[in-house]
C-alpha positions in Angstrom: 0.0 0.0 0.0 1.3 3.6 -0.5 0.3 7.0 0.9 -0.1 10.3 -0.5 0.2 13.2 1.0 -2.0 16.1 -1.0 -1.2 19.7 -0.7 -4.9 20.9 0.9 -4.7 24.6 -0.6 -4.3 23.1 -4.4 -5.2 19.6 -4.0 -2.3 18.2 -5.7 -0.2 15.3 -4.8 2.8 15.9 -3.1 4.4 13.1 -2.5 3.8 9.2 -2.2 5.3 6.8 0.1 5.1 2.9 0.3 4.0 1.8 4.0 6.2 -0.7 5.8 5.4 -4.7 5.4 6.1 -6.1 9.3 9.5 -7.4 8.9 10.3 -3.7 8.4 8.4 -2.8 11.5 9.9 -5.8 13.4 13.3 -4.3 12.3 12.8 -1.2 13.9 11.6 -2.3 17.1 14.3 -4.0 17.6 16.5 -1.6 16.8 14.9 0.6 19.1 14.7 -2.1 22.0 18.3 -2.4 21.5 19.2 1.5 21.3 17.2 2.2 24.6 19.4 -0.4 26.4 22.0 2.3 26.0 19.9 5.4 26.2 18.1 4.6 29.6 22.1 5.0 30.7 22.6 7.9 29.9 23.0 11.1 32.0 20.7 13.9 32.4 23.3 16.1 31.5 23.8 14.6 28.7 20.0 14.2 27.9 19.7 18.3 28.3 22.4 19.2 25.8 20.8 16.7 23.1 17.3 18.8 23.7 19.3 22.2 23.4 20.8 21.2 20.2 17.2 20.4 18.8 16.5 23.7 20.1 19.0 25.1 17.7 18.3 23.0 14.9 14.7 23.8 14.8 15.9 27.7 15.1 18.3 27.5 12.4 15.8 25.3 9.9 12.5 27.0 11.5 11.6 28.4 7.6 12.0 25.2 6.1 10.1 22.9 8.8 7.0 25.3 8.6 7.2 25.5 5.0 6.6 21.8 5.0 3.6 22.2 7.7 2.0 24.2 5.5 2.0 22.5 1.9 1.1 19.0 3.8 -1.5 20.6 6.4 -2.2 23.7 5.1 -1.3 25.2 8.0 -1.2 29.6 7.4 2.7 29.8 6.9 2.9 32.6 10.4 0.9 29.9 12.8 3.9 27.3 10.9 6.6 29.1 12.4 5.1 30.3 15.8 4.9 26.3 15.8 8.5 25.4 15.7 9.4 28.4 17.9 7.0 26.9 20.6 8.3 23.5 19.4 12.2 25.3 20.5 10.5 26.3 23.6 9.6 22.6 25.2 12.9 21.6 24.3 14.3 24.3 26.1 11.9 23.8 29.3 12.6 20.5 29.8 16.6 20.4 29.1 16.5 23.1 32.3 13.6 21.2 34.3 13.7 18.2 33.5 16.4 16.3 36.2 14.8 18.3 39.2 11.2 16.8 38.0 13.0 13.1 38.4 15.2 13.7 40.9 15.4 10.8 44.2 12.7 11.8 46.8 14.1 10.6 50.5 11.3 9.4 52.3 11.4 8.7 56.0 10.1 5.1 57.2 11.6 2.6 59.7 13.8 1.4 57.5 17.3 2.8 57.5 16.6 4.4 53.9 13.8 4.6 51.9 13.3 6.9 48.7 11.6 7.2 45.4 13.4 7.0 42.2 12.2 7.6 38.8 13.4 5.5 35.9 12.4 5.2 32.1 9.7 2.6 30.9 11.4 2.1 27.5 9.5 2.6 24.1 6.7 4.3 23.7 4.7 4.4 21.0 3.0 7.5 19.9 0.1 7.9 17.3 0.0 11.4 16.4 -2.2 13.9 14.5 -1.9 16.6 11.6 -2.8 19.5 13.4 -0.1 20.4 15.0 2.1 18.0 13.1 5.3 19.4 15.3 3.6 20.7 18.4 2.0 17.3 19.1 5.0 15.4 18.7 7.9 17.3 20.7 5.4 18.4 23.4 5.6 14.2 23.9 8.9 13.3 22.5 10.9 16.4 24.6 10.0 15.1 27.8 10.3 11.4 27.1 13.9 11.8 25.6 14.9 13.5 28.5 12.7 10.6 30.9 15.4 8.5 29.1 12.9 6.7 27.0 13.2 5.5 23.1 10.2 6.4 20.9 8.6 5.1 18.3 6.0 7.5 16.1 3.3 6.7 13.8 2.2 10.2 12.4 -0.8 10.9 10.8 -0.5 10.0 6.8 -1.1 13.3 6.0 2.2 14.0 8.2 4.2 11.7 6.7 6.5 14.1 5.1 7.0 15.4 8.6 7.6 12.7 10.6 10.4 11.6 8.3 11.9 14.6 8.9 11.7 14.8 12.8 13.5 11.4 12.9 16.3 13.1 11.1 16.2 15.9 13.2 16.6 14.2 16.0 19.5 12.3 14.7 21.4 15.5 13.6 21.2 16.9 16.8 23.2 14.2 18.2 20.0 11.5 19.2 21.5 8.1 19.1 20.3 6.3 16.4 17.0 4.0 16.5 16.1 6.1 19.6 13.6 7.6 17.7 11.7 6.0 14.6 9.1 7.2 12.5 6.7 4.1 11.2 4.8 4.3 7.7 2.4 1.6 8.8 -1.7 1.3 8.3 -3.7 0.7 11.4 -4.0 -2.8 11.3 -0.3 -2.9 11.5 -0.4 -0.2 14.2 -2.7 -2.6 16.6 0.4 -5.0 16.2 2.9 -2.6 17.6 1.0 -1.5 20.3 0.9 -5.8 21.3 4.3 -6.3 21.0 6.2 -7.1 24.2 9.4 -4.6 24.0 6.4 -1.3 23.4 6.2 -0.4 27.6 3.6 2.1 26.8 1.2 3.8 24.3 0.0 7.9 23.3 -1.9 9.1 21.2 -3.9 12.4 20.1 -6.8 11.8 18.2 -10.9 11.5 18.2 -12.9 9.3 20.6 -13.4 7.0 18.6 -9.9 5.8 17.8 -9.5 6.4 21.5 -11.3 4.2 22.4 -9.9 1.9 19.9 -6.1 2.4 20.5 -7.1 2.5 24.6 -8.9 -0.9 24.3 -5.8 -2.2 22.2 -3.6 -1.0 25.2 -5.5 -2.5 28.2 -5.8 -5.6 26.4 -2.1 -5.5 26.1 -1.6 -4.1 30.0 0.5 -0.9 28.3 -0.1 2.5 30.2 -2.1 4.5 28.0 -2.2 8.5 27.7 -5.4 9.8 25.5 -6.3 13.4 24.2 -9.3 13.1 22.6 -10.3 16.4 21.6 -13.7 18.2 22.6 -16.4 20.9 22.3 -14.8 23.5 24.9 -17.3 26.1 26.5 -16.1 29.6 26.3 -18.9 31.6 28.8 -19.7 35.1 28.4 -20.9 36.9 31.6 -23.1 40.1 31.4 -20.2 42.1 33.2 -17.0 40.8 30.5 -15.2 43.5 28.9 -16.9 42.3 25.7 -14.2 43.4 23.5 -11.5 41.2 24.6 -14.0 38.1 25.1 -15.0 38.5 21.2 -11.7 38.6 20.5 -10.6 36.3 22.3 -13.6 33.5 21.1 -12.6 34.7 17.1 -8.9 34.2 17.8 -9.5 30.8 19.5 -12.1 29.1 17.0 -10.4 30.5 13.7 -6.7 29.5 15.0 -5.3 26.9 12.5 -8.8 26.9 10.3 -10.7 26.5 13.3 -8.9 22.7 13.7 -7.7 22.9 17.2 -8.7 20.5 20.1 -9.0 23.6 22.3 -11.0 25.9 20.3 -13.7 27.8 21.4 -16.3 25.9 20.0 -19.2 26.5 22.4 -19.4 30.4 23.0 -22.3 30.4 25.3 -23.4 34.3 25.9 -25.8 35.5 28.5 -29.2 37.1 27.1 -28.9 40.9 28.1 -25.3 41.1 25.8 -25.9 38.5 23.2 -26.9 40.8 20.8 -23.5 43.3 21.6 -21.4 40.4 21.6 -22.6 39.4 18.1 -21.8 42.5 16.5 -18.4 42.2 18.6 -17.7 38.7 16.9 -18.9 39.9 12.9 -16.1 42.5 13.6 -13.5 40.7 14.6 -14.0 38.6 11.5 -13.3 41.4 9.2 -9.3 40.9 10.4 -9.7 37.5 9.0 -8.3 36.6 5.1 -8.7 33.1 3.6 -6.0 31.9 1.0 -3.0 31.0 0.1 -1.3 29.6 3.4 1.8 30.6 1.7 1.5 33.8 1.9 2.1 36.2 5.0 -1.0 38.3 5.5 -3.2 34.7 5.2 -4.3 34.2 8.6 -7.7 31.3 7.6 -5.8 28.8 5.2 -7.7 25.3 4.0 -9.2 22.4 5.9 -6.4 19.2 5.6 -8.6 17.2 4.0 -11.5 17.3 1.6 -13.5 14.7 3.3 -12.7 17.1 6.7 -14.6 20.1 4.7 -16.9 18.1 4.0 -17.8 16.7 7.5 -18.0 20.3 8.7 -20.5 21.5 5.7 -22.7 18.1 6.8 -23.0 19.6 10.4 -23.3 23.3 9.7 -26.2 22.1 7.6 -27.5 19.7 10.1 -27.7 22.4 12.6 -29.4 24.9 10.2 -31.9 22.3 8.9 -32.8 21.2 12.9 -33.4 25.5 13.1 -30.2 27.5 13.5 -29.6 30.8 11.7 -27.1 31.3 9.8 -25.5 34.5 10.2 -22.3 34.5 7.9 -20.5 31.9 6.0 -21.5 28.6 5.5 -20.9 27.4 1.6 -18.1 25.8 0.3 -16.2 28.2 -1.8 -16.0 27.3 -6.0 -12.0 27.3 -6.1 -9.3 24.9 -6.1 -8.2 23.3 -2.6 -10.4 22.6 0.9 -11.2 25.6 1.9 -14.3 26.7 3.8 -15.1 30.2 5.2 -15.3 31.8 8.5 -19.0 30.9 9.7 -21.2 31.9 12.4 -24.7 30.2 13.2 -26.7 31.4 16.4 -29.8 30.1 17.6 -28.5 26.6 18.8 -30.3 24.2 20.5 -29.2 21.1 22.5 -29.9 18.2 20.1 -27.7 20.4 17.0 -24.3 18.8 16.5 -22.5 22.5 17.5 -24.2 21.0 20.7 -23.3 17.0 20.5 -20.2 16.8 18.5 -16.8 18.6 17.8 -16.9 20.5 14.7 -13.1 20.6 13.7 -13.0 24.0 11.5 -13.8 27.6 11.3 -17.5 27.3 12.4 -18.4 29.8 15.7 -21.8 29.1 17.7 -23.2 31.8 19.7 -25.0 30.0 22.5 -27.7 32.2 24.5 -28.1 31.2 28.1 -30.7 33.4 30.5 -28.4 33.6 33.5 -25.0 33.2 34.8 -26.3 29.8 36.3 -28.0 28.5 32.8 -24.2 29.5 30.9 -22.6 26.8 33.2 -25.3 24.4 33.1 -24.7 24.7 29.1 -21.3 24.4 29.9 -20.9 21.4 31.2 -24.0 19.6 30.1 -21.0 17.8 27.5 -19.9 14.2 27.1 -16.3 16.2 26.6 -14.2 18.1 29.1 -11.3 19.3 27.7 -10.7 22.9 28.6 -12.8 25.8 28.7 -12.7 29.6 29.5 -14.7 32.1 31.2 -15.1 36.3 30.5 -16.1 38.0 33.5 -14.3 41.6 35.4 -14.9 39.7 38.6 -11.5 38.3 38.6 -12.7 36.3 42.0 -15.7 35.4 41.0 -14.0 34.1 37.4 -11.8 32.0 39.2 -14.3 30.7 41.6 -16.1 29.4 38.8 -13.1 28.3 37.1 -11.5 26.2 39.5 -15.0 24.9 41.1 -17.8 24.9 38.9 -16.8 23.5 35.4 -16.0 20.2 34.4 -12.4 20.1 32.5 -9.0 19.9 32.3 -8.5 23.0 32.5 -10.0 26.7 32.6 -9.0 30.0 32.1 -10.2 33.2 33.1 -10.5 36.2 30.5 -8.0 34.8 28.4 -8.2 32.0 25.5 -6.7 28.6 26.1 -3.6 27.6 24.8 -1.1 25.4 26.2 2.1 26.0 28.0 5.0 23.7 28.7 5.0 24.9 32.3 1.4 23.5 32.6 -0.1 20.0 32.3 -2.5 19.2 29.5 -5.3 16.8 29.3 -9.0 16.3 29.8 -11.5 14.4 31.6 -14.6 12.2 30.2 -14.8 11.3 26.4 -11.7 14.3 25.9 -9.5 11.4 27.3 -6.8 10.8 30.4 -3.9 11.0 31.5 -1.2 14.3 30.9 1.2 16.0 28.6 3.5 18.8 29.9 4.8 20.5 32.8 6.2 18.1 35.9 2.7 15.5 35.6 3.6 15.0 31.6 7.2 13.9 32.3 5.8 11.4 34.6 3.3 9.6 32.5 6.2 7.1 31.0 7.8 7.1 34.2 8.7 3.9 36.4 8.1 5.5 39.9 10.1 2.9 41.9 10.3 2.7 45.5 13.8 1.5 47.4 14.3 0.6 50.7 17.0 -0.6 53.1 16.9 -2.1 56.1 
């Protein structure tokens, strides 16, 4: 079998590449069974210096990696680079954090010592996604290379291109070879690796359904698991927000990356006495929006990555306006080359509509109206998801009141859009998935926390 990868703005082919029969794959995992014999040896000092050199390399290369991004994702070509730099900045976080997250706890027992130490699993396997076709990967890979663990990475085939060159990069900057791999493989042969006896655990970023696929695969297999599943994240909009900076805000969050972002603000839920000021606020905003040529600089809403992706979004956009949205801007699919689709707003939702039920992964905003501060968090968390969400409010104590107490996620923010932060760990609760990425609780995912004592 053979993948292509197909440029989304044009449609074109880009490039094709034959996927990997199993003795390839069995190849590799050895290799990388064998390589992270030596690795796990390795000193944190050492570790640190390797992530610093990545650093570097994606610095120096930055133009070239986030021209790639954006002919295989479409990807606008500024949101490309403000990738790798953020990619340069997890290296860079963990290279100066990471030892003091894994460094020997002492703990005092009745035995003559007793203490915590923190060792490496060994590979991990990591099925990753197009949207952030770099982000995804080093905010897993940086911590886990320095954890002192070997990797092995199925990217999305749409990525191919890209995780080829990530295992390259990784080898320039000094990575030991077979430490980490990039597989071509299909998902039947994915199932496979995640079964096989030398892969200690298993990541992946994705939709609940594979989830729950590549979770089940896992358990069967008794390999720690670590799921981000995406979601349909609540933005509220209280009646005393500085409604400027919330629509703002909402814009800047759904349209980000052609609206294709797990964290988007896809349910902007408004109290009554401001909805119709806030709508106004949002048409606005969109007037700083251009779709086009990802290519070019000023380009800030580039295509979807797939046609069948456009697609999906038209189907529930229409859905929702045949169960009795409104349609206040957008919704058609443009007649030009490429998969684009235009910055859309629909109003009027109700609870059954799929901008209720389901994520809608591109540029689509829906203007929720709730009666009351208490109704607004009701709608809020009245989800099967629970990623993140955010709240607009000037009562900074009441905002964080809510925030920390009243919804149901992984995290909240408080007059600001969500974004992630190496400094800060990532994940969500219910069908958004489990387990972290990032900060101190992301290095310890893969972690063997191993208690010695001595008597």
């Amino acid at each position: 079998m053979t993948i292509q990868t197909i440029n989304p703005a044009t449609g074109q082919i880009i490039k094709s590449y034959v996927e990997m029969d199993q003795t390839t794959v069995e190849v590799i995992i050895e290799s990388c069974s064998k390589a992270f014999d030596q690795w796990r040896l390795s000193t944190f000092a050492d570790r640190a210096a390797l992530l610093k050199n990545i650093a570097a390399l994606l610095g120096k290369n930055k133009q070239d990696y986030a021209e790639l991004m954006t002919q295989e994702m479409g990807k606008p070509i500024r949101a490309s680079i403000a990738e790798i730099e953020k990619c340069q900045w997890v290296c860079e976080y963990y290279a100066e954090n990471g030892e003091k997250f894994l460094t020997a706890e002492p703990v005092k027992t009745d035995k003559s010592k007793s203490y915590i130490v923190y060792k490496p699993l060994g590979i991990i396997f990591a099925i990753m996604p197009w949207n952030y076709p770099f982000w995804q990967v080093f905010r897993f890979a940086a911590p886990n290379i320095m954890a002192g663990n070997a990797i092995l990475l199925r990217h999305a085939p749409i990525s191919t291109g890209t995780g080829l060159v990530m295992e390259k990069l990784w080898q320039e900057a000094g990575l030991p070879a077979h430490v980490f791999r990039t597989l071509i493989i299909d998902n039947e042969t994915a199932a496979k690796v995640i079964e096989d006896r030398r892969i200690k655990g298993v990541t992946l970023t994705g939709s609940p359904h594979t989830g729950s696929l590549v979770g089940s695969t896992a358990t069967k297999a008794l390999k720690k698991v670590v799921l981000e599943l995406g979601g349909n994240d609540p933005y509220i909009v209280l009646a005393d927000a500085d409604l400027k900076l919330a629509a703002q805000a909402c814009v800047t969050s759904r349209l980000n990356n052609s609206g294709q972002v797990c964290i988007a603000a896809k349910r902007i839920i408004v109290v009554d006495e401001i909805q119709e000021q806030f709508e106004k606020l949002v048409l606005e905003e969109l007037k700083n929006y251009k779709m086009g040529d990802p290519r070019q600089s000023e380009v800030n809403l580039g295509p979807l990555a797939r046609e069948e992706l456009r697609d999906k979004v038209h189907q529930q956009v229409q859905a929702c306006l045949e169960q009795g949205a409104t349609l206040v801007t957008g919704g058609q699919i443009p007649q030009q080359p490429g998969f684009y689709y235009p910055a859309t707003v629909l109003k009027n939702i109700k609870n059954d509509m799929p901008a209720m039920t389901e994520e809608i992964f591109g540029p689509v905003i829906s203007l929720i109206n709730a009666k009351d501060e208490s109704e607004a968090i009701r709608i809020a968390n009245d989800s099967e998801y629970g990623l993140s969400a955010a709240i607009f409010t000037q009562d900074l104590a009441r905002g964080e009141d809510l925030a920390a107490n009243q919804i149901h996620s992984g995290s909240c923010f408080v007059n600001a859009l969500v974004s992630s932060d190496p400094r800060l760990p990532f994940g969500g609760i219910n069908r958004s998935g489990f387990g972290r990425e990032l900060g101190e609780a992301g290095i310890r995912e893969f972690i063997n926390i191993k208690t010695v004592c001595v008597k």
